[in-house]
C-alpha positions in Angstrom: -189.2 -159.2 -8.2 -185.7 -157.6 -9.2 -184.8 -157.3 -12.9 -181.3 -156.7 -13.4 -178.8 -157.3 -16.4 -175.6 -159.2 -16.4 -173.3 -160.8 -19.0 -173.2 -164.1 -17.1 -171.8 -165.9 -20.2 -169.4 -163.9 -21.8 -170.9 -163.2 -25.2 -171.3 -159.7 -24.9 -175.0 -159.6 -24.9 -176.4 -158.6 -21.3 -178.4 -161.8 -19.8 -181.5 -160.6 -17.6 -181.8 -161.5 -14.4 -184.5 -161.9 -12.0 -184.7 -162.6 -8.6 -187.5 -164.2 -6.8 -187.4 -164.9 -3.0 -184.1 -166.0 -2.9 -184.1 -167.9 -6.1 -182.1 -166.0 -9.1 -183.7 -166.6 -12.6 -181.5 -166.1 -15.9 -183.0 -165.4 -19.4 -179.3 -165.8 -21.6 -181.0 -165.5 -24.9 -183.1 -162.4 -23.6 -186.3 -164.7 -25.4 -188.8 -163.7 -22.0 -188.4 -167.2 -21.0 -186.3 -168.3 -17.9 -182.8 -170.7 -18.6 -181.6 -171.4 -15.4 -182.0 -170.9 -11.9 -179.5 -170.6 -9.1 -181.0 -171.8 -5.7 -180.2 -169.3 -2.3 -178.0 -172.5 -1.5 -176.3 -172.0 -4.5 -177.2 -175.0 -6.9 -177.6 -174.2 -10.9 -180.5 -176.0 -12.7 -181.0 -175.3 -16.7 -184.2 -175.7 -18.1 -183.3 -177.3 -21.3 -186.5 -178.1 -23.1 -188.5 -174.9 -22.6 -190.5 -176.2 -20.1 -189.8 -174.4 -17.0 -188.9 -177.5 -15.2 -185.4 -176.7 -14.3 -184.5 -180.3 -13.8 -180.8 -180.4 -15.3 -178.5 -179.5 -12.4 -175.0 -178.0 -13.9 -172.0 -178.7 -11.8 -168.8 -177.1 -11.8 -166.6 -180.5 -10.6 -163.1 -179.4 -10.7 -164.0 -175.9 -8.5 -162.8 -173.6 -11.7 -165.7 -171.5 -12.1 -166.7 -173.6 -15.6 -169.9 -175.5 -15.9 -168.8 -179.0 -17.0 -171.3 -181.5 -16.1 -175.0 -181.9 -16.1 -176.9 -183.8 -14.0 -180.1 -185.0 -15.8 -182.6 -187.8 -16.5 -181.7 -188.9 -20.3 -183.6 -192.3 -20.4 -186.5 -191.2 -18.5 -185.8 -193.9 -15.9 -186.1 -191.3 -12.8 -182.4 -191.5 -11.9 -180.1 -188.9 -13.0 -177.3 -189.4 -15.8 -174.3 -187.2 -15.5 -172.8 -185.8 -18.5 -169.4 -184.7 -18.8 -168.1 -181.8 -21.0 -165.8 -182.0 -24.0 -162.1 -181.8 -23.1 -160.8 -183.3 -26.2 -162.0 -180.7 -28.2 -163.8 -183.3 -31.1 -166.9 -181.5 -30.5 -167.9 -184.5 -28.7 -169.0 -185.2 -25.3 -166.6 -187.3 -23.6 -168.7 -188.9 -21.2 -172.4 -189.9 -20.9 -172.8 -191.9 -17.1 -175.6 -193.9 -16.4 -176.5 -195.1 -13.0 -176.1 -198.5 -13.6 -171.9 -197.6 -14.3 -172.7 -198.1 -18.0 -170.2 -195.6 -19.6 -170.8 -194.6 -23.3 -168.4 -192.1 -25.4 
């Protein structure tokens, strides 16, 4: 296991990293707990409830470098929603998309 620090996320606080096997492990809020993972084939998965599931997958779609949409099970039906980031600025998120093409705003 290889510790290192990074500021991944531009805040100016260095985020730990970790690297197990092949799989990189990021602690952004330096709390001891892991936030993401990137896998060796590259894929970024956020744990977002604190569970160390990992099971939001964050996709860079346009090939900018910016995380803009999340992959992730929202109704608990096993399929995964995508969710798109706000470009309007509202504070908003612009698109939630279910797998049945059901779009809500």
């Amino acid at each position: 296991m290889n510790d290192k620090t990074y500021d991944l996320n531009g805040d100016g606080v260095p985020d730990e990293v970790t690297k197990i096997g092949e799989t990189l492990y990021i602690d952004y809020n330096r709390d001891g707990k892991f936030d993401a993972m990137v896998t060796p084939e590259g894929e970024i998965y956020a744990d977002l409830d604190g569970d160390n599931t990992f099971r939001t997958r964050m996709v860079d779609s346009t090939g900018d470098g910016v995380i803009d949409t999340l992959e992730t099970d929202l109704d608990g039906d096993g399929v995964p929603d995508l969710i798109e980031k706000d470009t309007t600025g509202d504070g908003v998120l612009d698109t939630v998309i279910r797998p049945d093409d059901e779009t809500t705003a």
